[in-house]
C-alpha positions as MATLAB code, in Angstrom:
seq = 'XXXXXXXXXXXXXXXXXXXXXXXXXXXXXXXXXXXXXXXXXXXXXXXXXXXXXXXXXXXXXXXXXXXXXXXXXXXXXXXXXXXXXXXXXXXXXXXXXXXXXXXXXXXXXXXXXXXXXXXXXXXXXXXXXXXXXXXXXXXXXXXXXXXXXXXXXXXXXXXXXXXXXXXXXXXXXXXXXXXXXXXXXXXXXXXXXXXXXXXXXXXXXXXXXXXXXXXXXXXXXXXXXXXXXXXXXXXXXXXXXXXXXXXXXXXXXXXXXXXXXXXXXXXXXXXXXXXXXXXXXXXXX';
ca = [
     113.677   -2.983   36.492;
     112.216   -6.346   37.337;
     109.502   -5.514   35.886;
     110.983   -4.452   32.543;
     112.994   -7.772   32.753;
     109.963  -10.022   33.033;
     108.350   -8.578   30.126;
     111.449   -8.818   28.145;
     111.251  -12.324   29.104;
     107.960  -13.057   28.710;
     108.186  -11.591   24.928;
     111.288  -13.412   24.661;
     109.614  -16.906   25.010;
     106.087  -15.985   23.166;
     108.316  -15.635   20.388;
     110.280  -18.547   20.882;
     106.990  -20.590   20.771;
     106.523  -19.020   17.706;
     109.005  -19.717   16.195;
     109.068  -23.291   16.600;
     105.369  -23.401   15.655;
     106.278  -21.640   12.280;
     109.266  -24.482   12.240;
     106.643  -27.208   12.750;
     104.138  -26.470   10.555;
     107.466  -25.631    8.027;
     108.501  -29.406    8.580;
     105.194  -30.692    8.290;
     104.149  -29.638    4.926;
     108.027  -29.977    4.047;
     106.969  -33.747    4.687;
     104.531  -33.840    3.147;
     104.825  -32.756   -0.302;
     108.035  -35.180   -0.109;
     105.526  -38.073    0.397;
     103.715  -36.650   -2.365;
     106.736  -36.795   -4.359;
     107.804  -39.854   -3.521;
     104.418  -41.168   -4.272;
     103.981  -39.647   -7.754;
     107.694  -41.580   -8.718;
     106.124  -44.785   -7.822;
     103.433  -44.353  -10.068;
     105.800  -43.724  -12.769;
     105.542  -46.422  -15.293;
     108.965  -47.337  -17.357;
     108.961  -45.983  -21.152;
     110.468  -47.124  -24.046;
     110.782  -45.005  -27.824;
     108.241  -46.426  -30.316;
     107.741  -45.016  -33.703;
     104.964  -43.634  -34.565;
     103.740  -41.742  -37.692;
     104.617  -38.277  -38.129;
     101.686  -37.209  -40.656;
      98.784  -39.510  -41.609;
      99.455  -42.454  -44.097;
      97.280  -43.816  -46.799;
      97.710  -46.870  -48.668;
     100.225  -47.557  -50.823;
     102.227  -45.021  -49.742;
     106.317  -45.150  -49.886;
     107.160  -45.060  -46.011;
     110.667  -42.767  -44.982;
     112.491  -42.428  -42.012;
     111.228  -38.359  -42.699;
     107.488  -40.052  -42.268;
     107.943  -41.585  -38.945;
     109.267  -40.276  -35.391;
     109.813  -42.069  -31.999;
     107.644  -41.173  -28.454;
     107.967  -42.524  -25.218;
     105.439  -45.557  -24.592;
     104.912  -47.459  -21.444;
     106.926  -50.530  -21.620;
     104.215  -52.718  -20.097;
     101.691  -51.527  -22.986;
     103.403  -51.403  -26.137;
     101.380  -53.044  -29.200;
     102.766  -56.200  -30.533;
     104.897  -55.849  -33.827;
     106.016  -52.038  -32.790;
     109.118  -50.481  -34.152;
     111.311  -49.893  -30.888;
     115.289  -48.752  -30.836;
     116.152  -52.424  -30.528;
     114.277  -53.456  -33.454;
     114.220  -50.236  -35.595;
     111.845  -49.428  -38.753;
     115.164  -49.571  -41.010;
     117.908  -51.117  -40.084;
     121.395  -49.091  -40.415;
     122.016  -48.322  -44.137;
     118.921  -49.113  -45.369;
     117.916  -47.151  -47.965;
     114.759  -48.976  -49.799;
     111.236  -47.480  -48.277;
     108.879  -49.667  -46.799;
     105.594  -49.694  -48.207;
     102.391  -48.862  -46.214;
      99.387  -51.349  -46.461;
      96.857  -50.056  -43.814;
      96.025  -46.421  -43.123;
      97.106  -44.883  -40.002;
      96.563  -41.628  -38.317;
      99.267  -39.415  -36.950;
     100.909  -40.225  -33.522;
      99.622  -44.071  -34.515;
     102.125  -46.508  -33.885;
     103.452  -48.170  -37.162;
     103.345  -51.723  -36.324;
     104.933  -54.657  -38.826;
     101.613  -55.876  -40.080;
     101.217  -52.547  -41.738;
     104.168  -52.038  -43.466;
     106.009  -54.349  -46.240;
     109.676  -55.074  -45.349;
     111.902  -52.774  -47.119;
     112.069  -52.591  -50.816;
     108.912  -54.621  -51.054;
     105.756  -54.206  -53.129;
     102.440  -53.352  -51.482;
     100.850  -56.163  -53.830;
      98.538  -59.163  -52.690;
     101.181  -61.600  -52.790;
     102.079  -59.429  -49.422;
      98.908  -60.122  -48.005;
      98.808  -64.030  -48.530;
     100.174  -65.943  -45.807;
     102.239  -69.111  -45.860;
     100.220  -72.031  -48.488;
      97.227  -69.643  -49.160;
      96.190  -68.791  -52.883;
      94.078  -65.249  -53.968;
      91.124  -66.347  -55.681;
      88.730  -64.017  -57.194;
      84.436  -64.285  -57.088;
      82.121  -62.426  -58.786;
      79.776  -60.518  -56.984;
      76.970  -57.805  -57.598;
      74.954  -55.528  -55.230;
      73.101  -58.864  -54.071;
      75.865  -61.262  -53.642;
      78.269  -58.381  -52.384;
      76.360  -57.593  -49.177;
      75.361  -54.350  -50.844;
      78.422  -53.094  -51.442;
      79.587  -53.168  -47.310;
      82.539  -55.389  -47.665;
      86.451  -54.750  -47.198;
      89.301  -55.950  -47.324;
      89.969  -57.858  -44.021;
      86.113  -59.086  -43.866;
      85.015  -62.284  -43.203;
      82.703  -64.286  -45.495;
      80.357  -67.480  -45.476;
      80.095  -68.533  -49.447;
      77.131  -70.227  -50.135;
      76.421  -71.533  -53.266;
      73.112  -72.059  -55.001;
      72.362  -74.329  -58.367;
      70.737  -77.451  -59.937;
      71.928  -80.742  -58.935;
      72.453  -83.682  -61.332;
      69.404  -85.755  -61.540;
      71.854  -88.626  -62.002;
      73.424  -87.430  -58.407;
      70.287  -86.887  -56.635;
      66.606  -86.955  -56.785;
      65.349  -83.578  -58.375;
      64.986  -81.414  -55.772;
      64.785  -77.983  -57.669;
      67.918  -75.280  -57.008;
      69.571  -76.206  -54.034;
      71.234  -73.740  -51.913;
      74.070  -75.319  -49.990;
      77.116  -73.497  -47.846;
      80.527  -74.622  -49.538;
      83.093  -72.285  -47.553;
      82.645  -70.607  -44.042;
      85.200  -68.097  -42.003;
      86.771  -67.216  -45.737;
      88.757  -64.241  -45.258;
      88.631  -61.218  -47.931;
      91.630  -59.459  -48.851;
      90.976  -57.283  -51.664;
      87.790  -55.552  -53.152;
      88.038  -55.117  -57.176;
      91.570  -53.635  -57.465;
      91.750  -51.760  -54.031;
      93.153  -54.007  -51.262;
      93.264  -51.097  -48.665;
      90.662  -51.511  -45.494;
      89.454  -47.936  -45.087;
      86.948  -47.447  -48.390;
      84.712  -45.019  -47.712;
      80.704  -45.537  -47.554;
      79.351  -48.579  -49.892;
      81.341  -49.819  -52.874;
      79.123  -51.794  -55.307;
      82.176  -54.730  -56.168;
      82.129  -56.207  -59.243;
      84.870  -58.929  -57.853;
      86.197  -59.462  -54.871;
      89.571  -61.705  -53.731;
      89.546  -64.307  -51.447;
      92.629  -66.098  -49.429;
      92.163  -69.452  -49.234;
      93.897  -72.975  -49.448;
      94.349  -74.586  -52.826;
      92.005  -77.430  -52.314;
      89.534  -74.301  -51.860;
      90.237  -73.066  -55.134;
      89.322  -76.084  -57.446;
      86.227  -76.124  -55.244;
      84.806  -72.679  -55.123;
      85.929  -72.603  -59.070;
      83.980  -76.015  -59.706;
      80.837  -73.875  -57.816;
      81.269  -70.731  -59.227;
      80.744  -72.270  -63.446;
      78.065  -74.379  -62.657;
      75.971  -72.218  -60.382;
      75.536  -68.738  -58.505;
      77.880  -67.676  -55.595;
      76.511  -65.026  -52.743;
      78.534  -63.950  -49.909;
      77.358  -63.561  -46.263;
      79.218  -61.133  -44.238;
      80.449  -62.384  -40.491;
      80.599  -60.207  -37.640;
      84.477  -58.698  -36.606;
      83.955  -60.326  -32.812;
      82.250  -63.312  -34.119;
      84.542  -66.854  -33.700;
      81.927  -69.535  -34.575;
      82.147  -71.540  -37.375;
      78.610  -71.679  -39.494;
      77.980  -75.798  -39.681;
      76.749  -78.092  -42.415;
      73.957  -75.788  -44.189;
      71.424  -77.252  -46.984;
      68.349  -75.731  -48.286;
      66.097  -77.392  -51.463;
      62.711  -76.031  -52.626;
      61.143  -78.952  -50.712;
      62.213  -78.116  -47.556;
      62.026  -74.329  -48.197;
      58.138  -74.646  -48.698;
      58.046  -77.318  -45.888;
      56.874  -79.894  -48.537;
      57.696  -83.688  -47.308;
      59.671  -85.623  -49.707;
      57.559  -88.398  -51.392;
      58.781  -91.560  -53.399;
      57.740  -91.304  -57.172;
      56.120  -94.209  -58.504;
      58.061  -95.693  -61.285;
      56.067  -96.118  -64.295;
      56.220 -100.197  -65.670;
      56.172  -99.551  -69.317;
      53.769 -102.358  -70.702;
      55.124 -104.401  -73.341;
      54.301 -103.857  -76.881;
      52.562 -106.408  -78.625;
      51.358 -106.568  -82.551;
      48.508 -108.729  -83.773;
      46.651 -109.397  -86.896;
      43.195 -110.068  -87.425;
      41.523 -112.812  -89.957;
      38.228 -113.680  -90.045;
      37.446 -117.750  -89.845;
      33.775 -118.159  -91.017;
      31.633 -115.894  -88.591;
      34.619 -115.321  -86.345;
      37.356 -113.287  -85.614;
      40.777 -114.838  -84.732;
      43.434 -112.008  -83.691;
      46.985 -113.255  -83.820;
      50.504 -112.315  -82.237;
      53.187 -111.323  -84.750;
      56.992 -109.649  -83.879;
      56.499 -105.865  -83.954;
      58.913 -104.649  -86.471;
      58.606 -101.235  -85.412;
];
C-alpha cells in the first residue's frame, strides 16, 4: 500500500509540474502577443477623411459630389489645399459643380488648385493670379522647343532683331534675353498640363505683369521671339544675356573712320597770253 501511495504521489506532482509549465509558457506568449499589440497601436498614425476622386478626371470636366469620395489619410501627411470634413468640396446646399483644371487619377486627392470654386468657368482668367495679364507669342517648331511645351512650363524669351543705327553702332541682328522665369499657362487653345507626346504650337499664352506686356509686344513687331524651356527643379534666374554678330564670330569691335567730305570748289579757266589763270567762282550746283 505504501508503495501504491508513493506512486500515486509521485504522478500526482509530475503532473502538477506540468501543469504549471503548460501555465507558464500559456502566460508567456499570452504576454507577449499583448506587447505586440500594444506595440502595433503605437504605431498607429491618426487619420482624417480626404476626398479623393472616385473615377479619373480630365480637363474641363464638370466635378459632382457623385465624382468624388472620402478615405482615411494620415493627419500628419495630408497635401496642402485637400478637401477634408471641416472644409468640404461643396459646402451644404451647394448645387453649382466645380470645374476640373488638372487631370487626376482615381484615389488622387482633389486638392483646391485643381478645381474652380463652384459655379466657375475653367477659363484662363482662372489661371491668372492677382495683377498678372495672358499674353499670347507666336511660336513654330523652332521657337516652340519642338513642340515639348505645356501649360505650367517655364520659359526664358529671348528676342532677336536689328537695332537702330541711330541707337547703336551697327552691330548686325542682335540676340538679347528680354524675359526670364516667364511662366506658360496655355498652349494654342488647350490650357490642360497632360498633352500627350509633342504638340507643334502655333501660339502659346504667357502670364505675366502688364509692364511685360507692352514690352514683349514692342519685341515681338519689330523682331523674332524664341522660347527656351527651364528645367521643373531649376530656381535660378538666367542674368543679363547679349549676343551681336561681332561677338558671335569673336570679331573685336573697331572704331570706323569718319570720312571728312572735302569741300567743293568751282573754278574757271582763261588764258592770259601764254598762260593759264584758273579762278574760284560759287558753285551753283
Amino acid at each position: 500500500m505504501r508503495m501504491v501511495f508513493g506512486l500515486v504521489l509521485l504522478a500526482g506532482i509530475a503532473l502538477a509540474g506540468g501543469a504549471v509549465y503548460m501555465a507558464k509558457n500559456y502566460i508567456g506568449q499570452y504576454q507577449t502577443a499583448l506587447a505586440k499589440e500594444r506595440a502595433q497601436r503605437e504605431k498607429v498614425v491618426p487619420t482624417i477623411p480626404v476626398y479623393v476622386a472616385e473615377r479619373p478626371l480630365k480637363y474641363g470636366e464638370a466635378l459632382t459630389m457623385e465624382d468624388v469620395r472620402t478615405v482615411d489619410w494620415p493627419e500628419n501627411a495630408i497635401p496642402e489645399g485637400a478637401f477634408t470634413e471641416d472644409n468640404p468640396i461643396f459646402a451644404e446646399g451647394e448645387t453649382k459643380p466645380r470645374v476640373v483644371l488638372r487631370s487626376m487619377e482615381k484615389d488622387e486627392a482633389v486638392l483646391a488648385v485643381k478645381v474652380t470654386e463652384p459655379g466657375e468657368e475653367a477659363g484662363l482668367t482662372s489661371r491668372l493670379e492677382r495683377g498678372m495679364r495672358a499674353f499670347a507669342i507666336k511660336v513654330d517648331v523652332a521657337s516652340g522647343v519642338s513642340g515639348f511645351l505645356r501649360p505650367g512650363d517655364r520659359v526664358d524669351v529671348y528676342w532677336t532683331g536689328r537695332v537702330d543705327q541711330s541707337l547703336s553702332q551697327d552691330r548686325g541682328e542682335v540676340t538679347k534675353l528680354i524675359e526670364p522665369g516667364v511662366k506658360l499657362i496655355a498652349i494654342d487653345q488647350n490650357a490642360a498640363g497632360d498633352l500627350d507626346g509633342a504638340n507643334i504650337a502655333q501660339t502659346v499664352t504667357v502670364a505675366i505683369a502688364p509692364n511685360q506686356v507692352a514690352k514683349l509686344a514692342q519685341a515681338q513687331s519689330t523682331g523674332r521671339l524664341s522660347l527656351s524651356l527651364v528645367g521643373a527643379e531649376d530656381d535660378t534666374i538666367a542674368s543679363a544675356i547679349e549676343v551681336d554678330q561681332r561677338s558671335l564670330l569673336g570679331i573685336a569691335n573697331q572704331e570706323v573712320k569718319a570720312k571728312v567730305e572735302q569741300e567743293k570748289t568751282c573754278s574757271i579757266r582763261t588764258r592770259r597770253g601764254a598762260d593759264v589763270v584758273e579762278i574760284p567762282i560759287p558753285c551753283t550746283n
